[in-house]
C-alpha positions as CSV (number, residue, x, y, z in Angstrom):
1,X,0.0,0.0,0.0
2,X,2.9,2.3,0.1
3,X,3.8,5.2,-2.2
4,X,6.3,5.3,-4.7
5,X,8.1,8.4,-5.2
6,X,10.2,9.1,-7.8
7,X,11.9,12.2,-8.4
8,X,14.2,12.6,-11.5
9,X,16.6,16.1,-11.1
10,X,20.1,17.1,-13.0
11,X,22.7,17.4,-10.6
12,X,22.6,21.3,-10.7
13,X,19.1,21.6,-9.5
14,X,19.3,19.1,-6.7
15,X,21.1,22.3,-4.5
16,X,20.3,25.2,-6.1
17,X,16.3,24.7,-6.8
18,X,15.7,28.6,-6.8
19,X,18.4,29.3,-9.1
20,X,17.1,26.8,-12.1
21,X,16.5,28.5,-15.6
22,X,13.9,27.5,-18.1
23,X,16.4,24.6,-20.0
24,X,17.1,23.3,-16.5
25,X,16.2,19.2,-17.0
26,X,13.4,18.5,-14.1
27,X,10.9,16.2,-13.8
28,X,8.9,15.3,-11.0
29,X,7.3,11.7,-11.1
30,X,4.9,9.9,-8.8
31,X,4.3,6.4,-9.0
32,X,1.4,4.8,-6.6
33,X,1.8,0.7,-6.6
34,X,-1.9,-0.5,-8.1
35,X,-3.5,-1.1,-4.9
36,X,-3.4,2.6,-4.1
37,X,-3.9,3.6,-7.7
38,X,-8.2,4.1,-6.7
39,X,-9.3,6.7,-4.9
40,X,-8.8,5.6,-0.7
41,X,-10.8,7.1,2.0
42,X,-7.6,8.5,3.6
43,X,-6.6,10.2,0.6
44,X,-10.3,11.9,0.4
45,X,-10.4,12.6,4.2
46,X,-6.5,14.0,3.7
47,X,-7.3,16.3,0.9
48,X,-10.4,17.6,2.0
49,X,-8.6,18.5,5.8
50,X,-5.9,20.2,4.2
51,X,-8.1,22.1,1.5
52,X,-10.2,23.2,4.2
53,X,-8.1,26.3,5.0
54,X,-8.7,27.8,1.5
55,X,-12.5,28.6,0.3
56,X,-11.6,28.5,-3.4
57,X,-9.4,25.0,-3.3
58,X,-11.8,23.8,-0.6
59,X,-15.0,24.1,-3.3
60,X,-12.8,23.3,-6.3
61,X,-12.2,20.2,-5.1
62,X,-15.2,19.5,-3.9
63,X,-17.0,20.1,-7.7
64,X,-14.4,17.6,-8.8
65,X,-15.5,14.8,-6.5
66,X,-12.4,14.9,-5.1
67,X,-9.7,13.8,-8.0
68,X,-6.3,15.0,-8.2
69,X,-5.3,17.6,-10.7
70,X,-1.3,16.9,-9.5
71,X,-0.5,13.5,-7.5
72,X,-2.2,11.2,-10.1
73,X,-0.3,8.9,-12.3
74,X,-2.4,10.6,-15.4
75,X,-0.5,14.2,-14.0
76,X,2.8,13.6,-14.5
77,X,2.7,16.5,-17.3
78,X,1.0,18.9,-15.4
79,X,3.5,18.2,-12.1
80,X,6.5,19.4,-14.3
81,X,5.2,22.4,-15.6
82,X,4.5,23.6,-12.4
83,X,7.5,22.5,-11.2
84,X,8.8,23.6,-13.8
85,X,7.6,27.1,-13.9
86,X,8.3,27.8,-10.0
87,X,11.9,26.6,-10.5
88,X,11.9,29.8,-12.7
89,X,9.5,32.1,-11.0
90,X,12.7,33.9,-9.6
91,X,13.8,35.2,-13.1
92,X,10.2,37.4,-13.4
93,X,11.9,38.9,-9.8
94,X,9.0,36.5,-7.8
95,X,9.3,35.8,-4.0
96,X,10.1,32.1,-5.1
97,X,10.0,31.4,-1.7
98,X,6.1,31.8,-1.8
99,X,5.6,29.1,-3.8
100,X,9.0,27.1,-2.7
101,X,9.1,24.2,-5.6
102,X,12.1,22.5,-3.0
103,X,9.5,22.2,-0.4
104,X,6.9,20.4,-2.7
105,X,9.7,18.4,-4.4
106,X,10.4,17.3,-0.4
107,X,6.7,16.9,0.3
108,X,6.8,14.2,-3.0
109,X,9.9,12.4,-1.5
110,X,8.9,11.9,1.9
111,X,5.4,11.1,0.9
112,X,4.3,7.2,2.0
113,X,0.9,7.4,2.9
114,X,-2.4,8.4,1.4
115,X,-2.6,11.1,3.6
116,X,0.2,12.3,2.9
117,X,-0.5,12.4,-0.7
118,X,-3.7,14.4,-0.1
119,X,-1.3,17.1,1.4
120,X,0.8,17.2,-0.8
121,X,-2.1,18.1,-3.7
122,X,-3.0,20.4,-1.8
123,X,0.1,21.9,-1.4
124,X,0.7,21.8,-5.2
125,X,-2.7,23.4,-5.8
126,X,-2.0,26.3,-3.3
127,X,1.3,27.1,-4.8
128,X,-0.1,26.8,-8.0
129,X,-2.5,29.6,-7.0
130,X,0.2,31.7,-5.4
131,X,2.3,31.9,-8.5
132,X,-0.5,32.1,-11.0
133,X,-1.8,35.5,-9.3
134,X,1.6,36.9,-8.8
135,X,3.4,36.1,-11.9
136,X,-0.6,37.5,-13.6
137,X,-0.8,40.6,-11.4
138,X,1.7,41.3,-9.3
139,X,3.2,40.0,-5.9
140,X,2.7,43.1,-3.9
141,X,-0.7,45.0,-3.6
142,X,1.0,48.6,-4.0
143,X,-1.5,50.7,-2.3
144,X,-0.2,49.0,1.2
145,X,3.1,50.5,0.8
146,X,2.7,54.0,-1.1
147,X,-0.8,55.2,-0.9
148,X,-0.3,57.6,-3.3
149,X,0.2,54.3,-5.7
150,X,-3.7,54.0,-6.2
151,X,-3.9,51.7,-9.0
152,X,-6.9,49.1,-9.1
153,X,-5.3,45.7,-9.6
154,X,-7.6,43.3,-11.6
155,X,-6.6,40.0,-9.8
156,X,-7.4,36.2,-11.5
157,X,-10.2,34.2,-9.9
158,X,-8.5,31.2,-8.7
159,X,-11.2,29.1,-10.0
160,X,-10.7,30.3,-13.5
161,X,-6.9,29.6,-12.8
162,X,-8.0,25.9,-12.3
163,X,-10.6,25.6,-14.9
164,X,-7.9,26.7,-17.4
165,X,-5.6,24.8,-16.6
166,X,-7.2,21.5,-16.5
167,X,-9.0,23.2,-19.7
168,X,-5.4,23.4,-21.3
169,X,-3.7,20.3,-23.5
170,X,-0.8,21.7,-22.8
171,X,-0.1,22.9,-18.8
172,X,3.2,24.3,-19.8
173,X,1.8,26.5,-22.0
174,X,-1.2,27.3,-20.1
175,X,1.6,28.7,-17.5
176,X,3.0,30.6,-19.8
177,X,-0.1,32.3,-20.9
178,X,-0.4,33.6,-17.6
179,X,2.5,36.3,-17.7
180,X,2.3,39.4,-19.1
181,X,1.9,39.6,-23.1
182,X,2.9,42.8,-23.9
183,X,6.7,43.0,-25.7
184,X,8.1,45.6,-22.9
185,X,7.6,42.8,-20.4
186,X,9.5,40.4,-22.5
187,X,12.3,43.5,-23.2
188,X,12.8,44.3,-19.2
189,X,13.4,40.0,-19.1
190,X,15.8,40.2,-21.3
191,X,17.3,43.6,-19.6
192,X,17.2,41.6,-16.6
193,X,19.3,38.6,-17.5
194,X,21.9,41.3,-19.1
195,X,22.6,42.6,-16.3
196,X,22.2,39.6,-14.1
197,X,25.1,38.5,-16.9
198,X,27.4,41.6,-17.5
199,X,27.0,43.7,-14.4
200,X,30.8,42.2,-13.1
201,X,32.4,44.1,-16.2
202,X,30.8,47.6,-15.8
203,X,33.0,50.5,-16.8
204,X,33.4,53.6,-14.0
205,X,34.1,57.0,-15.4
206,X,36.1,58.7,-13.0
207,X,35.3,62.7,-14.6
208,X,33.2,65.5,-13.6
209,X,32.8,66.4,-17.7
210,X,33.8,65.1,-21.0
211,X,33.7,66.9,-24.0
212,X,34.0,66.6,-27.8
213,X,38.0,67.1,-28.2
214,X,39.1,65.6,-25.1
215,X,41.1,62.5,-24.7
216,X,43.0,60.6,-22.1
217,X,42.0,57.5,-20.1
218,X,38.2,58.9,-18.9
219,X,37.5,59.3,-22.3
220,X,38.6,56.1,-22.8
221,X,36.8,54.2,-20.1
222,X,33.6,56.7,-21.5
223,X,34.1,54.9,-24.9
224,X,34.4,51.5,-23.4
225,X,30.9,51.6,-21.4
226,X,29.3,52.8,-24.4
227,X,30.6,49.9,-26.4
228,X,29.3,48.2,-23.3
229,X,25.9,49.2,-23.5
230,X,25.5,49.2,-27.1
231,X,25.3,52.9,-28.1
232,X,28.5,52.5,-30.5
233,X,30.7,50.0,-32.5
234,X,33.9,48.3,-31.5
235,X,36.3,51.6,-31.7
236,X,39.9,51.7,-30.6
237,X,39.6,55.9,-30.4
238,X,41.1,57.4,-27.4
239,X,39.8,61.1,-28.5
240,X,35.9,62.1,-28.0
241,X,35.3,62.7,-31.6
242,X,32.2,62.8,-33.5
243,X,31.4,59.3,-33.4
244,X,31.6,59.2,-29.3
245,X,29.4,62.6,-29.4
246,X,26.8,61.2,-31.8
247,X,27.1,58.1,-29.2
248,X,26.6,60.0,-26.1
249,X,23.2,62.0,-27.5
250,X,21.7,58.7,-28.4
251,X,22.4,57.6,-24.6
252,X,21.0,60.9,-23.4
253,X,18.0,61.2,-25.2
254,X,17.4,57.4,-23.8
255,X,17.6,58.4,-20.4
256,X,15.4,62.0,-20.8
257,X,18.6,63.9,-20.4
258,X,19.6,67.4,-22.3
259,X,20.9,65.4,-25.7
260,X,23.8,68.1,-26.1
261,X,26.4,65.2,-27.0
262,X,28.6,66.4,-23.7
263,X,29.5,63.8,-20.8
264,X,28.2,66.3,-18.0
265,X,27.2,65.5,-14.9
266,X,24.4,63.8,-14.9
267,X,25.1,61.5,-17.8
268,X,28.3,60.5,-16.2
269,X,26.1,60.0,-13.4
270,X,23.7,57.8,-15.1
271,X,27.1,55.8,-16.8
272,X,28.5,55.0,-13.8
273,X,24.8,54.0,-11.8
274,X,26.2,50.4,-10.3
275,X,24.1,47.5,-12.0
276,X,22.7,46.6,-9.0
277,X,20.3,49.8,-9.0
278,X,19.8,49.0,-12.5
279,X,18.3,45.7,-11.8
280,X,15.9,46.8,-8.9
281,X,14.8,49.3,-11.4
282,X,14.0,46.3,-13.9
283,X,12.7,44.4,-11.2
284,X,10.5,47.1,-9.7
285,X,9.4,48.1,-13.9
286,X,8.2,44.2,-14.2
287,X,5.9,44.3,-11.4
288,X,4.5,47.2,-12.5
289,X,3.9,45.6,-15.9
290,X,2.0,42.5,-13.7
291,X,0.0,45.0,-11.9
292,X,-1.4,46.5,-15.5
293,X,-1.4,42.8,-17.2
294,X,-4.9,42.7,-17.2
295,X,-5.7,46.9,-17.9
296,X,-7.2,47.3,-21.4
297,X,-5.2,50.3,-22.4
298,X,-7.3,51.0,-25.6
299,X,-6.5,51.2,-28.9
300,X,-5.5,54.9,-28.1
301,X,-5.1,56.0,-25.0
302,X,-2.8,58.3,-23.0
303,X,0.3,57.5,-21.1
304,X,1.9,60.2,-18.8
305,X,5.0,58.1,-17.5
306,X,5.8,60.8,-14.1
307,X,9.4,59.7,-13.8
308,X,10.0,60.3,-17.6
309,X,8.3,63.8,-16.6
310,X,6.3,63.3,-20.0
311,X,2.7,62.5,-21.8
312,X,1.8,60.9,-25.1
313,X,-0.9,60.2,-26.8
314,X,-0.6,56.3,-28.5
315,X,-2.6,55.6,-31.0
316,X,-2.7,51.1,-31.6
317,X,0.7,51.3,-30.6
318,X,2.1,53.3,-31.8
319,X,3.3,57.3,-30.0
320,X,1.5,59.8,-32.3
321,X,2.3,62.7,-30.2
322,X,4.3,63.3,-27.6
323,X,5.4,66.4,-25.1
324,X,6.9,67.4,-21.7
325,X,5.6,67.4,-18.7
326,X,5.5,69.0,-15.0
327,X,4.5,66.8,-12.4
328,X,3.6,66.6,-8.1
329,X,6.4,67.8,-6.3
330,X,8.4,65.3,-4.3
331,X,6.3,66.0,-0.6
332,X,3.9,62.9,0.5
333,X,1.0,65.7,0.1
334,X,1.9,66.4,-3.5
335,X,2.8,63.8,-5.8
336,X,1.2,62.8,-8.5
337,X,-0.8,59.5,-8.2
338,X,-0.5,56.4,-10.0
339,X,-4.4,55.3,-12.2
340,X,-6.1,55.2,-15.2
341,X,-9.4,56.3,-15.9
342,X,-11.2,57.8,-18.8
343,X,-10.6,61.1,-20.1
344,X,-14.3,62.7,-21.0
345,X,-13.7,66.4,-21.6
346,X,-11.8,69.2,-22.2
347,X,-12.4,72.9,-20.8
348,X,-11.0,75.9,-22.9
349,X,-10.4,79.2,-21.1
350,X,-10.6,77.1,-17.7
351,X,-11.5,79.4,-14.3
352,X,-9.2,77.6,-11.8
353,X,-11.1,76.5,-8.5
354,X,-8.4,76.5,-5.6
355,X,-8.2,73.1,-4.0
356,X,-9.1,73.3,-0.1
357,X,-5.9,71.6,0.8
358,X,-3.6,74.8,-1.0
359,X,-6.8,77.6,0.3
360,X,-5.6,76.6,3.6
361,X,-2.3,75.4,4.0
362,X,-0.9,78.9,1.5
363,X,-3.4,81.3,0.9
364,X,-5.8,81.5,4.1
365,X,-2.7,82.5,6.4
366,X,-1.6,85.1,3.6
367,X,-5.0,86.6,3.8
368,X,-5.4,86.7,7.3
369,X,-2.6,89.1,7.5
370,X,-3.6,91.2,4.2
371,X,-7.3,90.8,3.0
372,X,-5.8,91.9,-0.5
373,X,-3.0,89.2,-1.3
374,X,-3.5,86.9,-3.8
375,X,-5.8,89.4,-5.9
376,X,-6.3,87.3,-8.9
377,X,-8.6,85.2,-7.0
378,X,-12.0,85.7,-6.8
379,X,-13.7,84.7,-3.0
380,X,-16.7,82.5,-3.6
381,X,-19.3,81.3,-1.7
382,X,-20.9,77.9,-1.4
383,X,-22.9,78.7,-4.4
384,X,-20.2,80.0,-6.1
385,X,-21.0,83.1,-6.1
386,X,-18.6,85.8,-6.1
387,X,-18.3,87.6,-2.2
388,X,-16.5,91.1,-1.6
389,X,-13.5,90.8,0.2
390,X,-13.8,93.7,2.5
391,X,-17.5,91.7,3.8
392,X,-15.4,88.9,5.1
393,X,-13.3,89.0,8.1
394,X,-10.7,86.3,7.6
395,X,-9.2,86.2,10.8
396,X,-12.2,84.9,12.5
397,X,-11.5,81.5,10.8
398,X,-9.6,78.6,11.3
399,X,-8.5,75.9,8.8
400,X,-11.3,73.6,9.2
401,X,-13.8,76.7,9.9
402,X,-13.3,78.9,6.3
403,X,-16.4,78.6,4.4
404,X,-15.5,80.0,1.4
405,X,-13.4,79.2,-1.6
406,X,-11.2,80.7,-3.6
407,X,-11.6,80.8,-7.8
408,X,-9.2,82.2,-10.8
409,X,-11.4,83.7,-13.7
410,X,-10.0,82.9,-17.3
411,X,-7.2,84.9,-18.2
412,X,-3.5,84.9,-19.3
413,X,-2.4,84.1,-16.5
414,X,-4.2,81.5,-15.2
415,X,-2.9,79.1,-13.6
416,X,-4.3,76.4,-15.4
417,X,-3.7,78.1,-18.7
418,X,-6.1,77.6,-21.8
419,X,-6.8,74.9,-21.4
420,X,-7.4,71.6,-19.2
421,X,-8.3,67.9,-19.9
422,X,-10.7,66.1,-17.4
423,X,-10.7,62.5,-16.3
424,X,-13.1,63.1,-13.2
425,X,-11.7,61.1,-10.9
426,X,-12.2,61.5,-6.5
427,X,-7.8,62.7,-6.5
428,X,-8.8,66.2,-8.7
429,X,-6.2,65.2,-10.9
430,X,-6.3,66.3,-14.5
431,X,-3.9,67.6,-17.3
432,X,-3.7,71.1,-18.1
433,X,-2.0,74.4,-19.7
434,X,0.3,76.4,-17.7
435,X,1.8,80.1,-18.0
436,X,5.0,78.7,-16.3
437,X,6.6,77.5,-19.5
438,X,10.3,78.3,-18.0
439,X,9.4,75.0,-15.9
440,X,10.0,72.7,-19.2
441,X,13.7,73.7,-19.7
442,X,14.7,71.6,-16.8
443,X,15.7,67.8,-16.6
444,X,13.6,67.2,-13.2
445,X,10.0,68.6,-13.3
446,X,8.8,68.3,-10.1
447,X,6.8,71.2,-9.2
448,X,2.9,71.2,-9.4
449,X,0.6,70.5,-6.6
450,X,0.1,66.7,-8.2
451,X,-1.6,67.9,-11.9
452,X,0.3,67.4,-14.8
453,X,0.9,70.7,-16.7
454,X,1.4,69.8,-20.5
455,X,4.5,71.8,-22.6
456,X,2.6,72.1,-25.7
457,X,-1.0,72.0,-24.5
458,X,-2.3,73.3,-27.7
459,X,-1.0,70.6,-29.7
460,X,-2.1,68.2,-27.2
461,X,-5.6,69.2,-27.9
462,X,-5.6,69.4,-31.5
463,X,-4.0,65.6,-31.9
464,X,-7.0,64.6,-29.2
465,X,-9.9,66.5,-31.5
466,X,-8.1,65.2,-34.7
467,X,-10.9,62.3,-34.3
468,X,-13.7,64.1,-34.2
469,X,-12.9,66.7,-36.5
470,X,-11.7,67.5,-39.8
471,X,-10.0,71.0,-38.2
472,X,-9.2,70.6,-34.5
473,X,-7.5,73.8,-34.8
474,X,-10.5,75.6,-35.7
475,X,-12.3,73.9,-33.3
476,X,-10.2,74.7,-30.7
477,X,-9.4,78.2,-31.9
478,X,-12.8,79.2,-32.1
479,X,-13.8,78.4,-28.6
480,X,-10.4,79.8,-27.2
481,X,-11.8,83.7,-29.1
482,X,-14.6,83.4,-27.2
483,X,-12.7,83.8,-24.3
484,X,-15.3,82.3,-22.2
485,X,-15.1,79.3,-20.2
486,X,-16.8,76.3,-22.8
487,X,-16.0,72.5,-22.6
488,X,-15.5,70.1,-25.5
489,X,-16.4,66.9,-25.4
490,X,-14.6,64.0,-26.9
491,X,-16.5,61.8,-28.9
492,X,-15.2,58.5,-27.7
493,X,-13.2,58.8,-24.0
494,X,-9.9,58.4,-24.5
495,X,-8.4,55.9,-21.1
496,X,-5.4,57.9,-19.5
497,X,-2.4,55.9,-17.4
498,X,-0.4,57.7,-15.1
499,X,2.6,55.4,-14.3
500,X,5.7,55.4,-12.5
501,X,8.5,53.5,-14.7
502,X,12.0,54.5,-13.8
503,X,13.0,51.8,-16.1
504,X,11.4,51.4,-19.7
505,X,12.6,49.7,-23.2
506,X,13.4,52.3,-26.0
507,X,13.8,51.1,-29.9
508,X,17.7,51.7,-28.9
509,X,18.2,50.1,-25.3
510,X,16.7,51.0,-21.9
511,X,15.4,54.3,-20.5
512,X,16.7,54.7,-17.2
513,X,15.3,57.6,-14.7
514,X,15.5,59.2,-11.5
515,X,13.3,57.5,-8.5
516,X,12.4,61.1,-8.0
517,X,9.5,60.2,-5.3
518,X,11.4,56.7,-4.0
519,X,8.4,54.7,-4.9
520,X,10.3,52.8,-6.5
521,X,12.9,52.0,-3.4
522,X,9.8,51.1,-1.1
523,X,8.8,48.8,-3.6
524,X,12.0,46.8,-4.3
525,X,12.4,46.7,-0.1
526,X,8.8,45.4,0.1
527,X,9.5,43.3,-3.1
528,X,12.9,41.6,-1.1
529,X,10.8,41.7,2.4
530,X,8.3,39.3,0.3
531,X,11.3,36.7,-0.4
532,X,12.6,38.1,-3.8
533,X,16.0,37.5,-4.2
534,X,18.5,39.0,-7.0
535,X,21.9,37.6,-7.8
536,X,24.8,39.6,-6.5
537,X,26.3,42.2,-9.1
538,X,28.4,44.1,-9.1
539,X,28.1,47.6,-7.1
């Protein structure tokens, strides 16, 4: 009546289970001797016990009168492709540990009874379950650990998990339809084992500045790391000549810096970031791809990447227009958010209503020692209409006491500009038009109160209306003459994502950022506190 277990491993993977790849040989075979071949009462009782502590598994096997998915001599190909696929859950930068594929491979080993076969499909199933949600949507739910990260994570039922996978005539490739389809998922894999693979020969740069004429061993080393990273040909130069300048802006417009062909400071800051940063930014960039894996982003839709400080508008793939953007300053209170929603509307010749949060934190103390400050701003009441300042005696109020608001009337210096695209959504964020255009000269563009201004608005608008209308321009234009406040309606609502990817493929390499709010710090830490585990690199 015993169990026999037999377990087939190479010699690699018998030690280092965590560390197999996807070639690694591994199979995982169980062999019952025919009297134990039928279903037993232990193994029912068994499965059912250990099931018990799980809801989904506990009614899943109960539809299925009980049958194992994993332990039966009919499963052998659906035990190694979940073996399989565990033993390589730590390249997608998973908390293998989670779903421990050394654990169930002991389970199998010391199994002898029927009992203990009932655990161990349980075991398998629950695992099973584990990975599939994290490697679907994501290991960590975000909002935990930055609740400024406000994303809605669509998460797999686990009894569609199982019904597909039974479904499937092939389980490996059932498991591999689970992770994210898009190509930038397979790009940041492929980033990842680069630098997993090449960090040990990294090139330093030890200069403040390089510059087109100079030569001497920093030049050098500068030549050698962009050999390294791919940005030009083998080259045995030792002077920064044309070639090594053309290299260098190609490199800078990839990571969003002033593309001036000059080693400066912060590109020979960005050379010389240790690989190890560079792969938590991969890392961190991959489970933010899990957590959109099942987002529709629409055929066209609008992606405002905050770390890359700019918007687009991408129509079936592809960017049809593109500009720079100013987003929340770094202060918990002020940084931009990460959603997506819908946007509805545009308003042309916006009045800007003051949120509460800046009425009283700025201008409420700057009134209460001079009724006239801030003078561009209209005081409204609750009904919005306009109230005389010398009727209202500010210091009587407190913060949570002040029953008016504050509103800007259209003009040329509004704060919101000309214009301002809505999403509704409960954060009052939106995209809008600003008279501070100085703002979009700088690298870094931290500055708003958590709304994205837009460097060329207009254009924005027109590219947007281009759907609807044979002449945006005029359309715009038209309303803009009026000079009164009017909103436009798009046609079809156009979904808008406001990410955080400090690391993103290009059609040249990788795009590299600043973590300019260290989301993406907290999320590594919280990644590694969850049992995810990178190989040691260099720096």
């Amino acid at each position: 009546m015993g169990i026999i277990v037999h377990i087939s491993l190479s010699a690699r993977a018998c030690g280092v289970i965590r560390n197999l790849t996807a070639t690694t040989a591994l199979t995982l075979a169980l062999t019952w001797s025919a009297p134990v071949m039928a279903q037993t009462d232990a193994f029912t009782r068994s499965l059912a016990e250990a099931s018990a502590q799980n809801e989904a598994v506990a009614t899943f096997y109960r539809e299925h009168g009980f049958q194992p998915i994993w332990t039966g001599p009919q499963d052998q190909a659906r035990r190694h492709a979940l073996i399989m696929a565990l033993s390589t859950a730590a390249a997608q930068g998973l908390p293998v540990t989670r779903y421990d594929p050394a654990a169930l491979i002991g389970l199998a080993k010391a199994a002898v009874t029927e009992g203990d076969r009932g655990r161990l499909e349980v075991a398998m199933t629950l695992a099973y379950l584990s990975y599939a949600r994290d490697v679907s949507s994501g290991a960590l739910t975000p909002k935990k650990i930055d609740p400024t990260i406000v994303r809605e994570i669509l998460r797999p039922d686990p009894a569609v998990l199982l019904a597909g996978l039974l479904a499937s005539a092939s389980p490996e490739a059932y498991l591999a339809s689970l992770l994210p389809e898009s190509p930038e998922y397979a790009r940041l894999m492929k980033e990842k084992l680069r630098l997993e693979r090449e960090a040990p020969s990294m090139i330093g740069i030890s200069a403040s500045k390089l510059a087109p004429g100079d030569s001497g061993d920093a030049v050098v080393a500068l030549r050698n790391r962009l050999i390294e990273l791919g940005y030009m040909g083998r080259s045995a130069t030792a002077s920064y000549d044309g070639q090594m300048q053309r290299a260098v802006q190609r490199y800078q417009l990839d990571q969003g810096l002033a593309a001036d062909g000059v080693a400066g400071d912060s590109t020979i800051e960005a050379l010389n970031t240790p690989p190890a940063a560079r792969l938590q930014s991969v890392t961190v960039a991959l489970e933010r791809m899990r957590w959109m894996a099942h987002t529709d982003l629409g055929k066209r839709h609008i992606w405002v990447n905050q770390a890359d400080f700019t918007a687009k508008i991408i129509d079936d793939g592809a960017v049809t227009f593109q500009t720079r953007a100013v987003v929340g300053k770094s202060s918990p209170d002020m940084r931009t958010p990460e959603f997506s929603d819908e946007m509805e509307y545009m308003v042309i010749n916006p009045s800007w209503g003051v949120p509460r949060s800046i009425i009283v934190r700025e201008y409420l103390p700057m009134l209460q020692r001079n009724r006239n400050a801030v003078g561009h701003l209209q005081v409204i009441d609750g009904k919005g209409r306009v109230v005389p300042r010398g009727s209202v005696n500010f210091a009587a109020y407190s913060a949570s006491s002040f029953p008016f608001g504050l509103r800007q009337p259209p003009s040329d210096g509004n704060a919101l500009g000309k214009v301002k695209f809505m999403f509704p959504n409960q954060y009052n964020i939106y995209l809008h038009d600003t008279p501070a255009k100085a703002l979009f000269a700088n690298e870094v563009r931290a500055f708003s109160h958590g709304c994205i201004r837009l460097g060329d608005p207009f254009d924005f608008a027109y590219t947007l209306l281009g759907k609807q209308s044979a002449d945006p321009k005029g359309l715009f234009q038209e309303h803009l003459d009026s000079s009164n406040e009017s909103a436009v309606s798009l046609d079809v609502p156009v979904p808008v994502h406001l990410v955080y990817y400090t690391a993103w493929p290009t059609k040249t390499g990788m795009s590299y950022r600043r973590d300019i709010y260290g989301r993406d710090a907290e999320l590594f830490e919280a990644l590694r506190d969850a049992g995810v585990e990178l190989p040691q690199v260099q720096g």
